[in-house]
C-alpha positions as CSV (number, residue, x, y, z in Angstrom):
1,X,0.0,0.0,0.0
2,X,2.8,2.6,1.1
3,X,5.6,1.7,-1.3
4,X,9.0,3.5,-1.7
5,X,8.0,5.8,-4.8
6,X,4.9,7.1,-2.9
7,X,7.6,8.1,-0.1
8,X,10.1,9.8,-2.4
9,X,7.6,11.7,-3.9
10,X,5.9,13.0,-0.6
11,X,9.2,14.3,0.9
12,X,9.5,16.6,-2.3
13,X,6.1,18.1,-1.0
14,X,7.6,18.5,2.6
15,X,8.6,16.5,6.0
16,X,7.2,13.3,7.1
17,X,7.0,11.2,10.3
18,X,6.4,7.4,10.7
19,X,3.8,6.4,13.2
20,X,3.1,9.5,15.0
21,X,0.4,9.8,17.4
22,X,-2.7,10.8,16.7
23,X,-3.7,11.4,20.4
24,X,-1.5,14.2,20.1
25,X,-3.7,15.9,17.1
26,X,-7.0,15.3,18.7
27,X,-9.1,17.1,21.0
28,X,-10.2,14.2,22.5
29,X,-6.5,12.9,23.2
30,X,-7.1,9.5,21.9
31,X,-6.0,7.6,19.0
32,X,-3.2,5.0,17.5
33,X,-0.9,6.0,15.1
34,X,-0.4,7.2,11.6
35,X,1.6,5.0,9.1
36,X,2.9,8.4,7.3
37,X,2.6,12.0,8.9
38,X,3.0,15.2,7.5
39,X,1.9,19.0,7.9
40,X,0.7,20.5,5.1
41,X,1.3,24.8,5.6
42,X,0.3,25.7,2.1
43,X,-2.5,25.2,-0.2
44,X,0.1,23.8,-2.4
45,X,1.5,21.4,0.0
46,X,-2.3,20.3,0.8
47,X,-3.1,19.5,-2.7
48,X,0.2,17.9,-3.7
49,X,-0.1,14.9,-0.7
50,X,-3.5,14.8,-1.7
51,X,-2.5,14.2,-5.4
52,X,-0.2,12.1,-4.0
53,X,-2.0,9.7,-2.4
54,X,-5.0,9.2,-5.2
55,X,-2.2,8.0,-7.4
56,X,-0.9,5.5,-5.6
57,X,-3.9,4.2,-4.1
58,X,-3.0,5.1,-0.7
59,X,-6.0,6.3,2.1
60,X,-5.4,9.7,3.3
61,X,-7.4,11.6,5.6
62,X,-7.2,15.4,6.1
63,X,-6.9,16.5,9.5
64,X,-8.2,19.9,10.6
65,X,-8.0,21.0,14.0
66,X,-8.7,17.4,15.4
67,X,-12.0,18.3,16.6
68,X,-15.4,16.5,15.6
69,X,-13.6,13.3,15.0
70,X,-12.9,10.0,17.2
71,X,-9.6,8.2,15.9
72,X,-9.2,4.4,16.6
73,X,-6.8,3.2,18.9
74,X,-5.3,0.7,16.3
75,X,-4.8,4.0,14.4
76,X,-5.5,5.0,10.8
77,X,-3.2,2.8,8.0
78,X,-2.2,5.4,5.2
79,X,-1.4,9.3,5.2
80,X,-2.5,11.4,7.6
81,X,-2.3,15.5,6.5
82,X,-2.7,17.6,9.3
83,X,-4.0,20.8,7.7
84,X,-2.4,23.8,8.7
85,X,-2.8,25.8,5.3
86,X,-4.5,29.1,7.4
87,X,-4.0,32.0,4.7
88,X,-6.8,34.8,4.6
89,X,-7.2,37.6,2.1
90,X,-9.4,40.3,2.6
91,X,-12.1,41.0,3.4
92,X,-12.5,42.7,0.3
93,X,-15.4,43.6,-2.2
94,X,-16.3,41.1,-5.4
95,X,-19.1,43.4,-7.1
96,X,-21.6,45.1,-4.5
97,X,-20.6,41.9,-2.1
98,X,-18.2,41.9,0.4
99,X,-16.6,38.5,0.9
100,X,-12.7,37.0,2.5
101,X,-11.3,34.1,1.1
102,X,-9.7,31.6,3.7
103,X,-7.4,28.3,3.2
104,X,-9.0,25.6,4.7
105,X,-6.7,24.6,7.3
106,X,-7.3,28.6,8.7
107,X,-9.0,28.4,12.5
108,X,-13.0,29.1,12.1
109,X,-13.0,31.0,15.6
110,X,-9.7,33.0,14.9
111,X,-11.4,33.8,11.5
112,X,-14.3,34.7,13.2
113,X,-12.4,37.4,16.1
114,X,-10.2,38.8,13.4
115,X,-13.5,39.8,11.1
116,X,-15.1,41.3,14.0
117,X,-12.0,42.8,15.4
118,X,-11.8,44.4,11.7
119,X,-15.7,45.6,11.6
120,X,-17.1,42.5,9.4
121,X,-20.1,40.8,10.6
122,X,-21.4,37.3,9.8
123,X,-19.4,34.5,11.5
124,X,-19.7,36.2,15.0
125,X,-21.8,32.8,16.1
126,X,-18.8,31.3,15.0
127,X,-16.7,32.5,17.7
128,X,-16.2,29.0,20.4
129,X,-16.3,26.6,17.3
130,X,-12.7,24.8,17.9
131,X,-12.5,23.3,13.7
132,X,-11.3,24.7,10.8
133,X,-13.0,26.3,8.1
134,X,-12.2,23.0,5.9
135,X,-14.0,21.3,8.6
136,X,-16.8,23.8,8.7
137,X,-17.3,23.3,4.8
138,X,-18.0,19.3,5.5
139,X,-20.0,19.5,8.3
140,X,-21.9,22.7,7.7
141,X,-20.8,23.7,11.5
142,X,-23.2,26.1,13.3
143,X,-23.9,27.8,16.7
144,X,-26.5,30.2,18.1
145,X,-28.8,30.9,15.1
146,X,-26.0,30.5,12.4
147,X,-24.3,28.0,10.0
148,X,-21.3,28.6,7.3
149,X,-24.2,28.1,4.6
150,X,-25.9,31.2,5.2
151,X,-22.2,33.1,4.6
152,X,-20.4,30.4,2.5
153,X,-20.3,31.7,-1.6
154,X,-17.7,29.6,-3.2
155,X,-15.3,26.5,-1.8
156,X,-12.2,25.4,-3.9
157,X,-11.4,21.9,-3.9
158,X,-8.5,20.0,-5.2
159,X,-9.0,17.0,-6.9
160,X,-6.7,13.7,-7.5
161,X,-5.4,14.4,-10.4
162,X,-4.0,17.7,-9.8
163,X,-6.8,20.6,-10.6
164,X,-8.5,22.7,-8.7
165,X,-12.1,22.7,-9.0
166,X,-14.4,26.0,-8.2
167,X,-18.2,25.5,-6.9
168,X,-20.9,27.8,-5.7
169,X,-21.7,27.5,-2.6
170,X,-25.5,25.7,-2.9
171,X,-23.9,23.1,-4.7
172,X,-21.9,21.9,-1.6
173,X,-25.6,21.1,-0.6
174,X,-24.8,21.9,3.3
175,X,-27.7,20.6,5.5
176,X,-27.6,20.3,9.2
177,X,-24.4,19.2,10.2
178,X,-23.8,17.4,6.5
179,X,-23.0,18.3,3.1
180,X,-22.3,16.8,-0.1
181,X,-19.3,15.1,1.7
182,X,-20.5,13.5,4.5
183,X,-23.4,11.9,2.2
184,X,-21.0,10.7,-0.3
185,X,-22.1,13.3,-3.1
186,X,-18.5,14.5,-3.1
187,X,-15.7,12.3,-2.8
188,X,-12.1,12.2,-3.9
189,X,-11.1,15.7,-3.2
190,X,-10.5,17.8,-0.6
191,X,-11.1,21.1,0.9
192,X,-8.8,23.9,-0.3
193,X,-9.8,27.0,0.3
194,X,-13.4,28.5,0.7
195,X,-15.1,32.1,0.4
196,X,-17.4,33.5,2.5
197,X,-19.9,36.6,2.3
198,X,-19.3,39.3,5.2
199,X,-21.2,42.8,6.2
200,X,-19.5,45.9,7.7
201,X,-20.8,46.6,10.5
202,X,-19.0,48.2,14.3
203,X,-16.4,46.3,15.3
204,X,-16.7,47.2,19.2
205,X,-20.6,46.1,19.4
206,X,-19.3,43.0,17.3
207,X,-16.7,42.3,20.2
208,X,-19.2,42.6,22.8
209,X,-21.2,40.0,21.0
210,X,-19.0,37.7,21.1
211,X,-17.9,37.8,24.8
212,X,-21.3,37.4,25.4
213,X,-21.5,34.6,23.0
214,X,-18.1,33.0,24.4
215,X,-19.5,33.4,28.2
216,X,-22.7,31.7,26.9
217,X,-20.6,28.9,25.3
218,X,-18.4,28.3,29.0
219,X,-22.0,28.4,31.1
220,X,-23.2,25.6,29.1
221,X,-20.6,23.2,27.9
222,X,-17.8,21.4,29.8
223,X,-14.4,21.9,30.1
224,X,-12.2,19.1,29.6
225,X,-10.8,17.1,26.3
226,X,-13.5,16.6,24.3
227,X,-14.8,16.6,20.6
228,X,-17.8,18.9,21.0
229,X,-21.1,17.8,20.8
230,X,-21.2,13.7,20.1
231,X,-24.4,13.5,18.6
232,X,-27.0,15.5,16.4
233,X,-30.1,16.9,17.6
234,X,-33.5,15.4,16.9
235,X,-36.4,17.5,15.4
236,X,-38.0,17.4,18.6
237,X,-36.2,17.8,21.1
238,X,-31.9,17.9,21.9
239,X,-29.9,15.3,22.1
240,X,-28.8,15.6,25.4
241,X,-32.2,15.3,26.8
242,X,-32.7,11.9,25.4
243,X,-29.2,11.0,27.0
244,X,-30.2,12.4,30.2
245,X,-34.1,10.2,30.2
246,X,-31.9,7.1,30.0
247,X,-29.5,7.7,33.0
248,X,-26.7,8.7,31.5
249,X,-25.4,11.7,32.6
250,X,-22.7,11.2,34.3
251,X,-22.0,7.1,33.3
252,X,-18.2,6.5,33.2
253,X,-16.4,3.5,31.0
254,X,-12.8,3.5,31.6
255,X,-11.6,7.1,31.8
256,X,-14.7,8.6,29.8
257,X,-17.7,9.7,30.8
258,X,-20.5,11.6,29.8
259,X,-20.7,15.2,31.3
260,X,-22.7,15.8,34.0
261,X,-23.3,19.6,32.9
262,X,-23.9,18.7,29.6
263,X,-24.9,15.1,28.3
264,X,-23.8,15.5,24.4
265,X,-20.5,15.7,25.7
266,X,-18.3,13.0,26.1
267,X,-14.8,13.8,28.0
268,X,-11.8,12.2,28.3
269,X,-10.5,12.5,32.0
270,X,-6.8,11.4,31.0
271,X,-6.1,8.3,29.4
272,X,-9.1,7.4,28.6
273,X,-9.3,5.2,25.1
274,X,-11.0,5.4,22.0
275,X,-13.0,2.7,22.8
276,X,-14.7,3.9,26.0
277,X,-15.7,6.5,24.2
278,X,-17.0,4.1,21.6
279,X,-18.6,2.1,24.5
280,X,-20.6,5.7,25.5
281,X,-21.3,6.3,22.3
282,X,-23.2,3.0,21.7
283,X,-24.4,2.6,25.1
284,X,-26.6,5.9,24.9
285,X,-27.9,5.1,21.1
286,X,-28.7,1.7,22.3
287,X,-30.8,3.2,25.1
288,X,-32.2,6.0,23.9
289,X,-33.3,3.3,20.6
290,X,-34.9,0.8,23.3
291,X,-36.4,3.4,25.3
292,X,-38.1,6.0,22.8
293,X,-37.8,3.9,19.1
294,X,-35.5,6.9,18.3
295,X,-31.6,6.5,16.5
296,X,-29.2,9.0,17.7
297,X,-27.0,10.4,14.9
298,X,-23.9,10.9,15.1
299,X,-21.7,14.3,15.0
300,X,-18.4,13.5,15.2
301,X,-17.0,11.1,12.6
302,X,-15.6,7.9,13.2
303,X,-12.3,7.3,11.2
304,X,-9.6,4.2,11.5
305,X,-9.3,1.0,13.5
306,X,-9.1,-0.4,16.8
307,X,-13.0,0.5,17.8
């Protein structure tokens, strides 16, 4: 699968590690490790490992900021990227619009202060969302009344053979916490850069928003390693409710257990596995199945083995 030419050509794009850790590039702390590491700090680098990896039939995931995602303990057998391409232009104005382009490996929050900070509006609810914009794109991530498809215009990605393909933003078909990617409409590329619409607007009442929205965030969510919110809510009501009616806030396998402040929130208190979080995970959708007919979906991706 990982053969000698594959290598060769990979250090041209930039430095590599054997079996590093993916614990260490996870919120959650847990994970085996990689069979081939590297950093991508470009767009270019990003597309090239990418490119790469089609060609020779190797499986590469693209990391982002290690957030929304549960990695096996056995660990994930091919390339892993960790994205770090985080280049902004603008804001500036495309016709009567005002839009900023962003690399998807750039941090949605820090995008978010730094807009605000510079009198933009439109990805204030943005502001405690630990991902990256890439991540954003795939999971249409939202908070507080908003979601990247109400700003998103235009996402480029990069596809295995070497081009870079441009689409609006409605034909990314983001949905509540999915898109074209995580319903298999898009596959084979990744996530290069995207564009999003913004609004001037005052940048100190923008500020003040988002303390209040920040202080909003640390009243109702846990501290600790986590992933954010494990699964998505129901029509009816949120998840954490149906968590709670089965007597599980608070239920501990290994060293994870399901927040007692919040009960979509699974955290790691040191050490814990993948696999107690696993166990969590399919205790509660076993539950909450038996108890009200209902199947919890998930939020955070599951990627690699050892579950």
């Amino acid at each position: 699968m990982i053969n000698r030419r594959f290598l060769e050509g990979l250090r041209k794009v930039g430095p590599i590690k054997f079996m590093e850790p993916l614990s260490h590039h996870t919120t959650w702390g847990v994970g085996g490790f990689a069979d081939v590491f590297m950093i991508a700090r470009s767009e270019e680098q990003l597309r090239w490992a990418f490119v790469l990896a089609q060609e020779y039939g190797v499986p590469c995931l693209v990391l982002g900021a290690g957030s929304n995602i549960l990695v096996g303990d056995e660990g994930f057998r091919g390339l892993v990227i960790e994205n770090r391409a985080a280049k902004v232009v603008g804001p500036y104005q495309d016709g009567k619009i005002w839009v900023v382009r962003a690399a998807s490996g750039a941090r949605l929050a820090s995008l978010a202060r730094g807009l605000a900070r510079s009198g933009f509006q439109g990805l204030e609810w943005a502001c405690g969302i630990p991902g990256t914009v890439g991540g954003a794109v795939v999971y249409n991530a939202g908070a507080y009344g908003g979601c990247l498809a109400d700003v998103l215009t235009r996402a480029w990605l990069a596809s295995g053979d070497g081009r870079v393909l441009e689409l609006g933003g409605k034909e990314l078909s983001l949905g509540y916490r999915g898109s074209a990617f995580t319903r298999g409409a898009i596959a084979g590329m990744a996530i290069q850069a995207v564009e999003v619409q913004v609004w001037p607007a005052e940048a100190p009442a923008l500020e003040a928003k988002i303390k209040q929205l920040e202080a909003q965030r640390r009243q109702a969510q846990p501290r600790g390693r986590n992933a954010g919110s494990v699964f998505k809510n129901p029509p009816d009501r949120p998840a954490w409710w149906y968590v709670e009616q089965v007597g599980l806030k608070g239920w501990r396998i290994g060293n994870a257990y399901i927040s007692q402040k919040h009960a979509n929130f699974i955290i790691n208190l040191g050490g814990a596995k993948a696999r107690d979080i696993k166990a969590l995970i399919d205790l509660a959708r076993e539950r909450v199945r038996r108890q009200f007919g209902l199947e919890l979906e998930l939020e955070v991706a599951l990627v690699g083995e050892g579950f």
